[in-house]
C-alpha positions in Angstrom: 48.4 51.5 -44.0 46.9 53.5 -46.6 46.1 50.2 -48.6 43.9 49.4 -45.8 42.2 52.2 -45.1 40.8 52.3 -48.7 38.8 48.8 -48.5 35.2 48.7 -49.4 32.6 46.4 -48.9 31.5 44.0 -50.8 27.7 44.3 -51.6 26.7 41.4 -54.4 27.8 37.9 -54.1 27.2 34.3 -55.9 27.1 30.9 -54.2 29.5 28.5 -55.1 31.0 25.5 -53.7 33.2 27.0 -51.0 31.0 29.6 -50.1 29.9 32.9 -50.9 32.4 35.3 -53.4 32.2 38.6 -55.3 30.0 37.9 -58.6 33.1 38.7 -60.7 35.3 36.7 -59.2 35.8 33.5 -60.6 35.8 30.0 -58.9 38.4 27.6 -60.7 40.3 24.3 -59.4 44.0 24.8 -58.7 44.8 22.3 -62.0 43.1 25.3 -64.0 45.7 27.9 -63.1 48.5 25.5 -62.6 51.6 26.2 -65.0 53.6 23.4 -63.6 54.0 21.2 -60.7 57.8 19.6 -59.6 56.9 16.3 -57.7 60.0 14.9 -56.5 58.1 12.2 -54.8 60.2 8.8 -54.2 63.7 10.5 -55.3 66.2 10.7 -52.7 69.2 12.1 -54.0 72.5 11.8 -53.5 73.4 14.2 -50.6 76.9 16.6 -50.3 78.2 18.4 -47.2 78.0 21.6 -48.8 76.4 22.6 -52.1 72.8 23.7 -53.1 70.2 23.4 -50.2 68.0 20.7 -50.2 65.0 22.2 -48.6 63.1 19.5 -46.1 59.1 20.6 -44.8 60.9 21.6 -41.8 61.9 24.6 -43.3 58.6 25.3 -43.9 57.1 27.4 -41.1 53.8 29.1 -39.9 54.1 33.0 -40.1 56.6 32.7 -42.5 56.4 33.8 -46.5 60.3 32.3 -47.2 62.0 29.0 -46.6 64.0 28.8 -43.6 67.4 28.4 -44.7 68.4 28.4 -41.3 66.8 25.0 -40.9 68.1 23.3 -44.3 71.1 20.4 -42.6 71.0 18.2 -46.0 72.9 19.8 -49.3 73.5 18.6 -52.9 76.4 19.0 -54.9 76.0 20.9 -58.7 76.1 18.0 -60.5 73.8 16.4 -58.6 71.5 19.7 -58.6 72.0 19.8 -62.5 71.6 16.0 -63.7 69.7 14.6 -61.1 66.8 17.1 -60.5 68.0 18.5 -63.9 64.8 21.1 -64.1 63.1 19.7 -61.6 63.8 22.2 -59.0 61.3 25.4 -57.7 62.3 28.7 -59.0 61.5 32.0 -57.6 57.4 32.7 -57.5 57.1 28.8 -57.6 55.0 27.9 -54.2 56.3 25.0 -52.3 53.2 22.8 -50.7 54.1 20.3 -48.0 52.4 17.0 -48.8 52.8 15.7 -45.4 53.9 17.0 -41.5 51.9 20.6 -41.0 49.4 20.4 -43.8 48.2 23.9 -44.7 51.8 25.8 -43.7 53.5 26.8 -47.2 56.1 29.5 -48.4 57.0 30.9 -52.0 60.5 30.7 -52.7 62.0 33.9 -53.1 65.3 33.2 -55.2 66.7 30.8 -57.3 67.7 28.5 -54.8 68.4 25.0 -53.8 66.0 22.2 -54.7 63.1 20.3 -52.8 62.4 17.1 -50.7 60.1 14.6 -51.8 57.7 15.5 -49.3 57.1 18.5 -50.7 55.2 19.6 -54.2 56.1 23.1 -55.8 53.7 24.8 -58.1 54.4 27.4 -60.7 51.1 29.0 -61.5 50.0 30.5 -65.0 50.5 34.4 -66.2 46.7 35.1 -65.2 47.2 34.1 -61.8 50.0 36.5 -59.6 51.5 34.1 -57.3 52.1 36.1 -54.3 48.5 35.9 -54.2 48.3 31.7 -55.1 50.7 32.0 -51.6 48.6 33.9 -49.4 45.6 31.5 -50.0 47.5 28.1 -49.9 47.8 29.8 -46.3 43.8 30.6 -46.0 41.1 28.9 -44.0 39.1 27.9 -47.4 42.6 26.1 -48.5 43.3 24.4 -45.4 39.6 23.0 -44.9 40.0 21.6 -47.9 43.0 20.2 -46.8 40.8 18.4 -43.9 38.2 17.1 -45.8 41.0 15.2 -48.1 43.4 13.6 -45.1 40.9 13.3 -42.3 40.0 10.0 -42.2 43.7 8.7 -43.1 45.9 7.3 -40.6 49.0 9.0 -41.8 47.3 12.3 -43.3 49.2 13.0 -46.8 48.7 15.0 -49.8 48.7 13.9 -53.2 49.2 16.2 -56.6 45.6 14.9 -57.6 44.0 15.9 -54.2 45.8 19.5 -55.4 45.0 20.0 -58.6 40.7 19.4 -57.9 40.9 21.6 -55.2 38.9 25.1 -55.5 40.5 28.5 -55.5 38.3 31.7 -55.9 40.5 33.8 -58.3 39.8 38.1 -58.7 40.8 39.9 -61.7 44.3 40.2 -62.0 45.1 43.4 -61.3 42.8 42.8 -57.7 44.8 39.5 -57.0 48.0 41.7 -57.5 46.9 44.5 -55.1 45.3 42.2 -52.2 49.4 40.6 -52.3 50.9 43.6 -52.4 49.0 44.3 -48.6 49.9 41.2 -47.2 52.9 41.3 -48.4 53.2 44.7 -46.4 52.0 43.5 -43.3 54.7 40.2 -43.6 57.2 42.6 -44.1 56.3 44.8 -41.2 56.6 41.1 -38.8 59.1 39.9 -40.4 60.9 43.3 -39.8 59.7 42.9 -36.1 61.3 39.2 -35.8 64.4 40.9 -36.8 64.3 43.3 -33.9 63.3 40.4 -31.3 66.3 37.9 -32.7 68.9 41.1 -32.5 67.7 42.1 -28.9 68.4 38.2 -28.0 71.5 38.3 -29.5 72.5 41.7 -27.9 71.0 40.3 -23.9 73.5 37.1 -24.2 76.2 39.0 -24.8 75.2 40.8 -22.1 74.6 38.2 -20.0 77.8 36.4 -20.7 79.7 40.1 -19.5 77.8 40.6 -16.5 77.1 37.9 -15.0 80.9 37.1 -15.4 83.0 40.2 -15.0 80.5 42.6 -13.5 79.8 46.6 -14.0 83.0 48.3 -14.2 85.6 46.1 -12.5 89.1 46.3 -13.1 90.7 44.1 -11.2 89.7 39.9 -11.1 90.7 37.0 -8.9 91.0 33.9 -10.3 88.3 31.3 -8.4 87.6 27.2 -9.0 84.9 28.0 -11.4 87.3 30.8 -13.3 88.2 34.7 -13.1 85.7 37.1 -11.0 85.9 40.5 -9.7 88.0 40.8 -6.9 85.1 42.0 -4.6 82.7 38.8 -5.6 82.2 35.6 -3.6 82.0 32.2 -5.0 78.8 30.6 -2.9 76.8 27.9 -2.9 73.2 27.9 -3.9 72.1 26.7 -0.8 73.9 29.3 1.1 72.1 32.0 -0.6 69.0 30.6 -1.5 66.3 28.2 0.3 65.8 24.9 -2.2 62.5 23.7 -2.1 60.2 20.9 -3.4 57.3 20.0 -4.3 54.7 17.4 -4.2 51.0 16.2 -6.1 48.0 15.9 -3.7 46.1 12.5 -4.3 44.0 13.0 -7.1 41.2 10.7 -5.9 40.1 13.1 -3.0 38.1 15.4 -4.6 38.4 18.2 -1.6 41.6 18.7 -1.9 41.7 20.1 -6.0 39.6 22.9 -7.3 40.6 25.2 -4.4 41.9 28.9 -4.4 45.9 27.9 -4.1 47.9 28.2 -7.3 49.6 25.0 -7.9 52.3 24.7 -10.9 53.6 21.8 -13.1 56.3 21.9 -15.5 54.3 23.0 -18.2 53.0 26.1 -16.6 56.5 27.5 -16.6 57.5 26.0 -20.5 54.6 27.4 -22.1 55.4 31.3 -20.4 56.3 34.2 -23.1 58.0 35.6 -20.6 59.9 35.2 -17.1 56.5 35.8 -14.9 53.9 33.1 -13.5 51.2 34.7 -12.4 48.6 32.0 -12.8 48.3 27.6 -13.3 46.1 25.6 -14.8 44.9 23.5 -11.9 44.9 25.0 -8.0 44.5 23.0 -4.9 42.7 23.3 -1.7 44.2 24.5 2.1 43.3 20.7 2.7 45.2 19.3 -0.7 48.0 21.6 0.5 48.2 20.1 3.7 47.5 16.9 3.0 50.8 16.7 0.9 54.8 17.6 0.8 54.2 20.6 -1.4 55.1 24.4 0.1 53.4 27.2 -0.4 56.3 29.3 -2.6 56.1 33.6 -1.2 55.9 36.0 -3.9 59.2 36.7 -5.7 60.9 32.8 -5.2 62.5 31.1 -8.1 60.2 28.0 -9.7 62.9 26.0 -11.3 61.7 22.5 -13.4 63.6 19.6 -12.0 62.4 16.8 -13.9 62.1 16.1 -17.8 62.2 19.6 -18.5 65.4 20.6 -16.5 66.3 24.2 -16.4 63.5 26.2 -16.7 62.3 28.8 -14.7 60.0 32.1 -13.9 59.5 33.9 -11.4 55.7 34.1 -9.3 53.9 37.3 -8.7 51.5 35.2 -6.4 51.8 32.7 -3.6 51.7 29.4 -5.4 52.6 25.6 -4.5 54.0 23.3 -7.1 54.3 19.8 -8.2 57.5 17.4 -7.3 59.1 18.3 -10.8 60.3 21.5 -9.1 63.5 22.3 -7.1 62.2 26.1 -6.3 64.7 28.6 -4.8 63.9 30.9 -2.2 66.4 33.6 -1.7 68.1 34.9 1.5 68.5 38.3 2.5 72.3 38.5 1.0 70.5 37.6 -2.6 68.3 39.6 -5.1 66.2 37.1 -7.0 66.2 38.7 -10.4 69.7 38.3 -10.4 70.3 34.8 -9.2 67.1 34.0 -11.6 69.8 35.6 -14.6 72.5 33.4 -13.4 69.9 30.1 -13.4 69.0 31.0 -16.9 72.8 31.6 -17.8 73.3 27.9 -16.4 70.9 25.7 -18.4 73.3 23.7 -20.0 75.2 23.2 -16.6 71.9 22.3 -14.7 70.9 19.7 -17.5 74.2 17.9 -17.3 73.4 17.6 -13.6 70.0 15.4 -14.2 69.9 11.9 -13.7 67.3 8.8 -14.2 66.7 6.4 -16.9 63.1 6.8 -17.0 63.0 10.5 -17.3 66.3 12.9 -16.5 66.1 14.7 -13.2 68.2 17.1 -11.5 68.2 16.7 -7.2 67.1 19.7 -4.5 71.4 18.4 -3.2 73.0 19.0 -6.3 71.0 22.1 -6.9 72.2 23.3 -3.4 75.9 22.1 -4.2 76.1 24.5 -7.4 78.7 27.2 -7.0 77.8 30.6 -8.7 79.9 33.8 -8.4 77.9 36.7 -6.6 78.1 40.6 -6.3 77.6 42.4 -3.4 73.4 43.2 -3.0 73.4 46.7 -5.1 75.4 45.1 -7.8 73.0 42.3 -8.0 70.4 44.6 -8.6 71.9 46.6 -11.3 72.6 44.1 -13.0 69.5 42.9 -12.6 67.7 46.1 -13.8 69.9 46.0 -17.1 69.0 42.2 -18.2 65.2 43.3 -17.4 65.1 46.1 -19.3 66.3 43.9 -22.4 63.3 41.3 -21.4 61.0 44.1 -21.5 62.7 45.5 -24.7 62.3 41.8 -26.1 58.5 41.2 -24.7 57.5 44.5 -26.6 58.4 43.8 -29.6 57.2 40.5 -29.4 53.6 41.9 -28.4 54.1 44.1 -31.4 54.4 41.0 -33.6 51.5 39.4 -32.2 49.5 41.8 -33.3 50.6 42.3 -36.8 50.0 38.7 -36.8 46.3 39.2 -35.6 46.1 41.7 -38.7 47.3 40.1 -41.1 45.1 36.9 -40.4 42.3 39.4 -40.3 43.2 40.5 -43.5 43.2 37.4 -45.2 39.9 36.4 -44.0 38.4 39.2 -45.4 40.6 39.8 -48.7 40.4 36.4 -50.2 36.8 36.1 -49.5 36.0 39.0 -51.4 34.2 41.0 -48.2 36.5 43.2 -48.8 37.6 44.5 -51.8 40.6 46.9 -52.8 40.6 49.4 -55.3 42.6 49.3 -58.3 
């Protein structure tokens, strides 16, 4: 970015009361540059089942500049949006400030569109201040300290338009403010181009999914089978005839020998908080003696770890020899079964698999109804085709979500040192 390259550093600075900024920038409080502020705060409006959006702090996310329309679920009708808010509704440039939920998470609307919760505050800034900048900084460190210092000692942390309006803002000349958001605003573009990518290549590998895992590469001719039509040439099989089902189990926690060791050990969480479909390391290992001391298995390379409990469904596959916990129902495949591909078909299933659980306490699906599961199965070099295809989507799909990580990690770079002032843009 050439924007980028061209940033100098700051050499003269003035203390103020957030810090250290450029001697010609000014420090002001948010009232100062405040144009107007759209408090909705204890109206609850009427609500319609189509109409203008009513836009809820849920729809307000980290890493992104817009509203989530995708997450609006409540609407108002026109008459409602025109006599009951009547101008008390954000327009485009206004920046809409959650006053309780994720403190320190705003967006700037980008159209003329919908009206707001009473949860959140919008503010429409004055015609010295560009509001693309006012955005990026509701979004900075400076901003959401300040944030802290207001709601940390409540017990149910909120906002208030007065806790707003006294907070401090360090404002550049215009024509700076205007330049340090056109960069960002680069950089947002470039991820939110990149999110684009990742939700299209997840569109385009459940399509995928849905055609190959049903009807195979290239098959003409179909059979029709209790759980539907397959390829004349597949089987319909039984987990546990392809694939060993295997538990878990804890060590006791009160013998200190057995934790702390050099086995991998897995819990559910291990597996839910993966990027991707590999396991390659826990967050707590066990001993030879914890091993032995308890039910649990030590899982080969390549098996299947499937959650069983609370979180049904989910699933990766180990790259190291690892136990688990008892809220696993693991899958070892046979000979006559490639475990990328039955690992596609497990994914495929989720919905079927979480059906299957059971328990008031806590849902949770059996190692016997796991191995009572019928799925439809190629012949071994089919599996692995097929296989190879839905991987090279995942890799497609991990990529891209790398890329976006790292825009991410530039951009949050960027603001720490362009709304500081340690590093200034020309003009």
């Amino acid at each position: 970015m050439e924007q980028v390259d061209s940033l100098g550093t700051e050499q003269k600075f003035k203390k103020t009361e957030i810090g250290e900024i450029p001697v010609d920038w000014s420090l002001v409080r948010m009232g100062e540059i405040t144009e107007r502020i759209i408090d909705n705060r204890g109206k609850t409006p009427p609500l319609s089942s189509e109409g203008y959006e009513l836009i809820e702090v849920n729809a307000i996310e980290a890493n992104s500049k817009f509203p989530n329309y995708k997450k609006v679920a409540k609407y108002v009708d026109k008459e409602t949006y025109l006599n009951w808010f009547r101008d008390e509704h954000p327009a485009t440039s206004d920046v809409l400030i959650p006053t309780v939920g994720t403190l320190g998470v705003t967006a700037i609307m980008n159209e003329n569109r919908g009206c707001i919760a009473q949860n959140i505050v919008a503010i429409r800034v004055n015609s010295k201040t560009n509001p693309d900048f006012f955005y990026y900084y509701t979004n900075c460190n400076i901003f959401i300290k300040q944030i802290k210092q207001v709601v940390m000692s409540a017990v149910q942390p909120s906002l208030k338009v007065p806790h707003l309006l006294k907070f401090f803002i360090p404002i550049p000349p215009l024509p700076e403010q205007k330049k340090i958001a056109e960069i960002l605003t680069i950089v947002d573009e470039a991820i939110e181009k990149s999110d684009s990518i990742i939700e299209k290549t997840k569109e385009l590998k459940k399509g995928l999914m849905q055609e190959l895992l049903t009807n195979g590469i290239g098959h003409e001719k179909f059979k029709k089978t209790e759980i539907g039509e397959i390829p004349v040439d597949w089987a319909v099989v039984k987990m546990g005839d392809i694939c060993e089902v295997v538990g878990g189990s804890t060590p006791s926690t009160n013998e200190k020998e057995y934790w702390n060791g050099d086995i991998l050990w897995a819990v559910p969480t291990d597996i839910t908080k993966l990027k991707g479909n590999i396991i390659s390391n826990t967050g707590k290992k066990i001993t030879k003696t914890g091993l032995s001391a308890c039910a649990a298995k030590l899982l080969p390379e390549g098996s299947i770890l499937l959650t069983s409990r609370a979180t049904i469904g989910a699933c990766a596959i180990n790259t190291k020899p690892m136990a688990t916990n008892q809220g696993f129902a693991s899958l070892i495949c046979k000979a006559n079964a490639y475990n990328w591909f039955v690992f596609y078909k497990i994914v495929s299933m989720s919905k079927e698999l979480r059906k299957l659980g059971s328990g008031s306490t806590f849902k949770e699906t059996s190692k016997k109804s796991i191995r009572a599961i019928r799925i439809s199965i190629p012949h071994l070099p089919e599996q692995k085709k097929i296989a190879e295809i839905l991987s090279s989507v995942d890799e497609e799909i991990e990529k891209e979500t790398a890329n976006k990580g790292k825009l991410e990690w530039i951009k949050k770079g960027l603001m720490q040192v362009l709304l500081t002032g340690k590093k200034r843009v020309k003009v």
